[in-house]
C-alpha positions in Angstrom: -29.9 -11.5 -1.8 -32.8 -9.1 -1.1 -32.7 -5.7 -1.6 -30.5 -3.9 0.8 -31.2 -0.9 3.0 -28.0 1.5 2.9 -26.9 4.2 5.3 -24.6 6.7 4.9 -22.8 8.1 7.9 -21.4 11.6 7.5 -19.7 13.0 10.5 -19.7 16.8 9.9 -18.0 19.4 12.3 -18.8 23.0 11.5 -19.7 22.0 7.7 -22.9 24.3 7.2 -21.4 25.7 3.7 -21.4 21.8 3.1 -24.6 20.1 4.1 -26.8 21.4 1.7 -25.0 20.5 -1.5 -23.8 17.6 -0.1 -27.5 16.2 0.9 -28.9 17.3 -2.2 -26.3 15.0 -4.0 -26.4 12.2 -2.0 -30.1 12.3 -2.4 -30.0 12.0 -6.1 -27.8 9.1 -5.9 -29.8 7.0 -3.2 -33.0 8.1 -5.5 -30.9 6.5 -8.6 -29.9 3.4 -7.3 -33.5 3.0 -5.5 -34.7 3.2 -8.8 -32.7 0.5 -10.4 -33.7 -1.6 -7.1 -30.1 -1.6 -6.0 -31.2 -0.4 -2.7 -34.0 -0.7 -0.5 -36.2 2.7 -0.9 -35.6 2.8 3.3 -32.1 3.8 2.3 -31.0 6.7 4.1 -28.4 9.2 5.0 -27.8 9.6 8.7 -25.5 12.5 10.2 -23.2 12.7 13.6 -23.1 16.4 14.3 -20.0 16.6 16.4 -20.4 19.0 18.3 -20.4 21.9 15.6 -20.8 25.6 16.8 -22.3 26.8 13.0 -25.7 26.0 11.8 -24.9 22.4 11.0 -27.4 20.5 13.1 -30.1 23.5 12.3 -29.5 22.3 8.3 -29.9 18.7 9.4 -33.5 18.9 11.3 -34.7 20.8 8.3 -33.8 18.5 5.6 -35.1 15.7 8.4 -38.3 17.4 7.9 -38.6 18.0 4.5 -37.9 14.6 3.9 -39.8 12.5 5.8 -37.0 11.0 7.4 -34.8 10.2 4.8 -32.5 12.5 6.4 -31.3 11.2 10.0 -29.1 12.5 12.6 -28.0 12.7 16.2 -26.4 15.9 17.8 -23.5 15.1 20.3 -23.5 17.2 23.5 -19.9 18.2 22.4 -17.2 17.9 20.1 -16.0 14.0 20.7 -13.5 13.8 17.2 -13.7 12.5 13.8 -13.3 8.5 14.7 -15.7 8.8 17.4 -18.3 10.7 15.1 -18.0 7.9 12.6 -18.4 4.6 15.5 -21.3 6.7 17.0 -23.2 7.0 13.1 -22.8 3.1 12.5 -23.9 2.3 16.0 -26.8 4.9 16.0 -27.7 3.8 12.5 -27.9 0.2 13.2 -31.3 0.3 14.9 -32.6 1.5 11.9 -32.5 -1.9 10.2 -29.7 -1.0 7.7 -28.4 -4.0 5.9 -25.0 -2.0 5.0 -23.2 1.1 6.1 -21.2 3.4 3.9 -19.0 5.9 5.7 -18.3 9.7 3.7 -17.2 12.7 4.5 -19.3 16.0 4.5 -17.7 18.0 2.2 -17.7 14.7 -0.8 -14.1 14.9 -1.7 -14.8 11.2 -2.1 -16.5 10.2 -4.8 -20.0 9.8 -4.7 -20.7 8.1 -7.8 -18.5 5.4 -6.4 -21.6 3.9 -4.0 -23.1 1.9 -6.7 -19.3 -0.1 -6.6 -19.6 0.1 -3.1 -22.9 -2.0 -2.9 -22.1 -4.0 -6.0 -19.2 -5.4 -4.1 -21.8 -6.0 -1.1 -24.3 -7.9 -2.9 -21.9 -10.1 -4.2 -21.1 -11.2 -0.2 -18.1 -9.2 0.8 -18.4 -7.5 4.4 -16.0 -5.1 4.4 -15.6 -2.7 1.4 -12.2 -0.2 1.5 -12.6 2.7 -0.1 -8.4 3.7 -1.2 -7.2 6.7 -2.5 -5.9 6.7 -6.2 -2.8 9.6 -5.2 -2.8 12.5 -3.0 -3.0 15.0 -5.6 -5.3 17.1 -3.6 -2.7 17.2 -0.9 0.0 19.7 0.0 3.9 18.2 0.5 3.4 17.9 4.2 0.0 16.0 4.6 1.1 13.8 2.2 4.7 13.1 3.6 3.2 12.7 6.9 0.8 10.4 5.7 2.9 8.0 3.5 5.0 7.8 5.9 2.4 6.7 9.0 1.1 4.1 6.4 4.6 2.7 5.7 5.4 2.9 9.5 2.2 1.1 10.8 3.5 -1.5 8.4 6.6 -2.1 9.2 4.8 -1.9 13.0 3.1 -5.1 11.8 -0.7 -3.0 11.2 -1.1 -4.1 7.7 -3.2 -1.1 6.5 -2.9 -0.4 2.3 -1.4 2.5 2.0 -4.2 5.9 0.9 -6.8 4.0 2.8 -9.0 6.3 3.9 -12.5 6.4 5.8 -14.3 5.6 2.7 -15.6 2.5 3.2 -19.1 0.2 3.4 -19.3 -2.6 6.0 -22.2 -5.0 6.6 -24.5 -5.2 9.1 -23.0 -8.2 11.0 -19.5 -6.0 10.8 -21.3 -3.6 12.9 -23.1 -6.0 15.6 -19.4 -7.6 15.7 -17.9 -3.9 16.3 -20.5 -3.5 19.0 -18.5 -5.5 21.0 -15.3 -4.0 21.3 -14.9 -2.0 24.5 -12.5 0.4 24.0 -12.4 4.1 24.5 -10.1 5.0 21.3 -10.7 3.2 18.6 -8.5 3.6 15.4 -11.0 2.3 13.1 -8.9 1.7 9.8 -6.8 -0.8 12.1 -10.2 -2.5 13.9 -11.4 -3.2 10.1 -8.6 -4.7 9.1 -7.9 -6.7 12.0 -11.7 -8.7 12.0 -11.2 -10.6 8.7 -14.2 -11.4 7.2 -14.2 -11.3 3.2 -12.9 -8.2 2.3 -12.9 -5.9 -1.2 -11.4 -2.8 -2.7 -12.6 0.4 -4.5 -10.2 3.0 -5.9 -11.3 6.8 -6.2 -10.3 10.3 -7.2 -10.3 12.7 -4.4 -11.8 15.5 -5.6 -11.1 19.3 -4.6 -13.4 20.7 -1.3 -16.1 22.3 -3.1 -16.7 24.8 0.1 -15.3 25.7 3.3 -12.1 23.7 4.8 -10.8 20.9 6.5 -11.2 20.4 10.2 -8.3 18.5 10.6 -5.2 20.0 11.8 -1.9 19.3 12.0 -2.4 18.1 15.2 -5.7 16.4 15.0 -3.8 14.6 12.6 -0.9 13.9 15.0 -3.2 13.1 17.6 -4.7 10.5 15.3 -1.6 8.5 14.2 -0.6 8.1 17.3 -3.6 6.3 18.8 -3.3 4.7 16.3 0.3 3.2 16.7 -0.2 2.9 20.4 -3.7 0.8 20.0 -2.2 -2.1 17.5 1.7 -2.6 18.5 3.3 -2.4 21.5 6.4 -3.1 19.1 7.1 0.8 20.0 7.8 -0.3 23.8 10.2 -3.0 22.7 12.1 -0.1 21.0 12.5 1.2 24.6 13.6 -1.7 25.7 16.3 -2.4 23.2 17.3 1.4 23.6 18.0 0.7 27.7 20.0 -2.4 26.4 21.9 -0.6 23.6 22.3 2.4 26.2 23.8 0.3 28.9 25.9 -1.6 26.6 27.6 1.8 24.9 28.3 3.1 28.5 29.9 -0.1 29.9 31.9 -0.1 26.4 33.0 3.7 27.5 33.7 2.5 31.1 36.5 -0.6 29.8 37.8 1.7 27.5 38.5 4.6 30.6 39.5 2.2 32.4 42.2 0.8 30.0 43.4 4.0 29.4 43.9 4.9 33.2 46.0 1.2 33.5 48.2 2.4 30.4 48.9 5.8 32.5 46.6 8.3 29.5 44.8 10.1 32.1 43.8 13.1 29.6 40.5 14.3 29.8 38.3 14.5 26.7 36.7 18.0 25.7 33.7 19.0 27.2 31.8 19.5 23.7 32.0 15.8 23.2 31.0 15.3 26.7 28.3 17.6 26.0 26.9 16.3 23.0 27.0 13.0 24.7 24.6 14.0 27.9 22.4 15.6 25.5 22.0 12.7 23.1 21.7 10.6 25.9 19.1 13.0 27.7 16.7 12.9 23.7 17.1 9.4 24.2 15.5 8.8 27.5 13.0 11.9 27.4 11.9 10.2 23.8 11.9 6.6 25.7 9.6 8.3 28.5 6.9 10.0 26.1 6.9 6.3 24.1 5.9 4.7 27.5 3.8 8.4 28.6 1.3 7.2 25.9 0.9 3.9 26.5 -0.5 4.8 30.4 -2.0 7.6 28.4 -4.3 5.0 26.7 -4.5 2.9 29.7 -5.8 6.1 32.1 -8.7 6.6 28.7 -9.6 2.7 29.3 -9.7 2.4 32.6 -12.2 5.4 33.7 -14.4 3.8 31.0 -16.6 7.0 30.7 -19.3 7.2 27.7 -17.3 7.3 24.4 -19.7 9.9 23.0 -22.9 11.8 24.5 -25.9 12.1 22.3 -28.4 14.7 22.9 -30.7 15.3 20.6 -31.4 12.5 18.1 -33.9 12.5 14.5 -34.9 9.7 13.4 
């Protein structure tokens, strides 16, 4: 195999206390492995500003300048989300003749020094490199309850996805002409990757603690995330409705014989109106739950079907 040419994609929102460390260091590594030729010296490190409001992008044309082009970037006209960001920098990247794409987040909680396993793993033919997550020591009790249990959910959902897999992750070049062709609006990209097949490897790493600012991911960004992610690989959720309305149906025509038996044996007596209660108001979470389930699904379908631009780019460096 000839020497590759790497890019690494960084989507950065609002990360100007990050960028300059963060290039600095990733710099020094694509200048180490250049040097022992296990990457092309056209390697480079190519950012999706996301529609930041700090000096981000200003950061990024100035390290564009200073060197040469080693730095690379596009500027979208707004604020289009972290999965978006990340599809746009492989996509935007790919012109540049990169032979492989490593994905990394701006503020290098993932381990740098891991590229050179990253690549390793490449040369030796596999497409699709998974960067996982040795423990969620980093994490508070929430995130990481949340999280372990989306993994072990999309599971049992029949998404296969290792649990701590994270963003982390190098694909090849014909990964990325393949991912040109998908046409969808939201794309949950851990799923897409391990839905294509292709030969496919691991690399374990310690997340490390954010060296400056802080994360741009909410609670609900977070939220937002898992569920286009369940709702774009199983529709298993919608046969949950549908066993509901049977299981529903079947409880009230239980209730019905049993009123009825009790009217033909002459007890007439009226149950309480707390239990009556309680019952309208399970029965009430049950369907408004059942609603939102199928609310999500059009939700996705009204995204797809206006098929507007995934991501607006307007200003690019190359």
């Amino acid at each position: 195999m000839t020497v590759p040419i790497l890019a690494i994609v960084i989507p950065c929102y609002n990360e100007e206390d990050c960028i300059d460390r963060t290039t600095k260091r990733l710099i020094e590594v694509l200048n180490e492995l250049e040097k022992n030729n296990d990457i092309s010296e056209k390697s480079f490190i190519f950012f999706v500003n996301d529609g930041s409001q700090d000096k981000s992008w200003e950061l990024i044309e100035k390290y564009n300048k200073e060197t040469n082009g080693k730095v690379k970037g596009i500027k979208f006209s707004r604020n289009f989300g972290n999965q978006k960001a990340i599809l746009a920098g492989l996509l935007e990247s790919y012109k540049y003749d990169a032979d492989c794409f490593i994905t990394l987040d701006a503020d290098l909680q993932q381990d740098e020094n891991k590229i050179k396993e990253f690549v390793d793993k490449y040369k030796k033919g596999t497409q699709i490199v998974c960067g996982i997550r040795n423990d969620r020591k980093t994490d508070g009790f929430f995130k990481k309850f949340t999280a372990l249990t989306f993994y072990k959910f999309m599971n049992l959902l029949g998404v296969h996805i290792k649990i701590n897999h994270s963003d982390y992750r190098l694909i090849s070049r014909e990964i990325v002409s393949v991912l040109q062709t998908f046409p969808e609006t939201n794309l949950f990209l851990r799923g897409i990757f391990n839905e294509l097949g292709f030969k496919k490897d691991y690399v374990y790493f310690d997340v490390k603690e954010r060296f400056a600012g802080h994360t741009k991911f909410t609670p609900f960004s977070l939220f937002t995330l898992a569920i286009n992610g369940i709702t774009s690989f199983s529709i298993i959720p919608l046969r949950f409705v549908t066993v509901i309305g049977f299981l529903m149906s079947f409880i009230s025509i239980i209730i019905g014989i049993h009123s009825y038996i009790m009217k033909l044996i002459g007890n007439c007596e009226a149950p309480g109106w707390p239990t009556l209660a309680v019952t309208i108001g399970i029965i009430g979470g049950v369907q408004i739950l059942c609603i939102g389930i199928i609310g999500e699904y059009i939700g996705q379908l009204f995204q797809e079907v206006k098929a507007r631009p995934r991501y607006i780019v307007e200003k690019e460096l190359g």
